[in-house]
N, C-alpha and C positions, 0 to 999 in steps of 0.2 A: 504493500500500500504506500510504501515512504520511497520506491522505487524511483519516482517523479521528481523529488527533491533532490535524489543521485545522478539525476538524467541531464535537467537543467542544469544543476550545478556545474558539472562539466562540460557544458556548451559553454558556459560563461564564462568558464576557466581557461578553454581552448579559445573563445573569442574575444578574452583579453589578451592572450598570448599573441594572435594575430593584431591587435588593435596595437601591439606595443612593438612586433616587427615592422607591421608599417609606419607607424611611426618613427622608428629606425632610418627607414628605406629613406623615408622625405628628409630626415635631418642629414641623411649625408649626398643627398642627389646631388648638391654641387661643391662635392669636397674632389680635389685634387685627386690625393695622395692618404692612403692611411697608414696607421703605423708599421705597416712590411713598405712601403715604398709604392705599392701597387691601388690603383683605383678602384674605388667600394663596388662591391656586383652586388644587387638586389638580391634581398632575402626571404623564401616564403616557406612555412608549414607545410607540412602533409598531413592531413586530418587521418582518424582512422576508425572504425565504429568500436566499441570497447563492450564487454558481455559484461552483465552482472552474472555470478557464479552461480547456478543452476538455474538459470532463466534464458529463455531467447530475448528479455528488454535489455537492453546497453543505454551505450552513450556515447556519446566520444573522448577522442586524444588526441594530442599529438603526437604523431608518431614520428617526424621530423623537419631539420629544417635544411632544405638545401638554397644553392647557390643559383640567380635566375643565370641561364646559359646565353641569352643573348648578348649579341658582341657590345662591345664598350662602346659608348659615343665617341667620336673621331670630332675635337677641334681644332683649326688652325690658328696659331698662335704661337711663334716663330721666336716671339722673346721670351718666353717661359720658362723657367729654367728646367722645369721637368717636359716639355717637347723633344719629341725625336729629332732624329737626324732632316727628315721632309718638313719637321713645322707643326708637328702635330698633339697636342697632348690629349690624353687618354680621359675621360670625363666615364661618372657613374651610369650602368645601361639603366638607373629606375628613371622612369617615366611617371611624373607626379599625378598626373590625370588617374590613370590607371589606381595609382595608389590610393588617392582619394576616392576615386568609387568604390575601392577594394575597403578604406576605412568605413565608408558609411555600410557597406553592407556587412560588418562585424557589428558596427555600431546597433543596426535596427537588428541583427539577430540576439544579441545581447539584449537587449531591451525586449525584446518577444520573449527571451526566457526568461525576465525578469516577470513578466505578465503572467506566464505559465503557474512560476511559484506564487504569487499571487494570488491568482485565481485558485489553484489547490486549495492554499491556506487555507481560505474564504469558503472551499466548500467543504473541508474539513471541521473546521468549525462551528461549520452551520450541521454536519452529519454528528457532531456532539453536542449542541444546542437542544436537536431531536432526539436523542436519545433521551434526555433528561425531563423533557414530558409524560 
């Protein structure tokens, strides 16, 4: 019966976890250089469904986080000190748009599971309200 509290809970937990790489992602879209020398590659979750132990109801996880594979942004800019040999310096491949659609849709799943527990509480304690009549 308290399975729903386990369920959401971990969407919320998995969709702060995304709420907080993406925020990552944006705070470094226009850094250089990180501390290896090399410019930031975009970071995302892999979700995963997660069982409650003799149940077919779960939840989720993070199962992990990798590296986005699309290539680096190419700028010209010849006096930089970190530009290649052609003129070119290496700039982060996140794409802020993308990342902010990708923040609000953590944002509104977060907040549905917030509704979720919510709304249980509420009929929880209206199904012991009844009882007590």
């Amino acid at each position: 019966m308290f399975s729903i509290f386990d369920i959401s809970g971990s969407a919320m937990a998995a969709q702060g976890q995304r709420m907080n790489v993406t925020a990552s992602n944006l705070a470094n879209a226009d850094s250089v250089a990180g501390p290896d020398g090399e410019a930031y590659r975009a970071k995302h979750l892999i979700f995963e469904a997660r069982q409650q132990p003799g149940s077919e109801i779960g939840g989720v996880r993070v199962r992990g986080l990798v590296e986005d594979s699309a290539p680096l942004r190419q700028e010209y800019r010849p006096e930089h000190p970190l530009a290649d040999e052609a003129g070119y310096v290496s700039l982060p491949n996140v794409e802020p748009v993308n990342e902010m659609v990708d923040m609000i849709a953590a944002s509104r799943s977060y907040q549905a599971n917030v509704e979720v527990l919510n709304t249980s509480k509420q009929l929880m304690l209206k199904t012991l309200t009844l009882g007590e009549n």
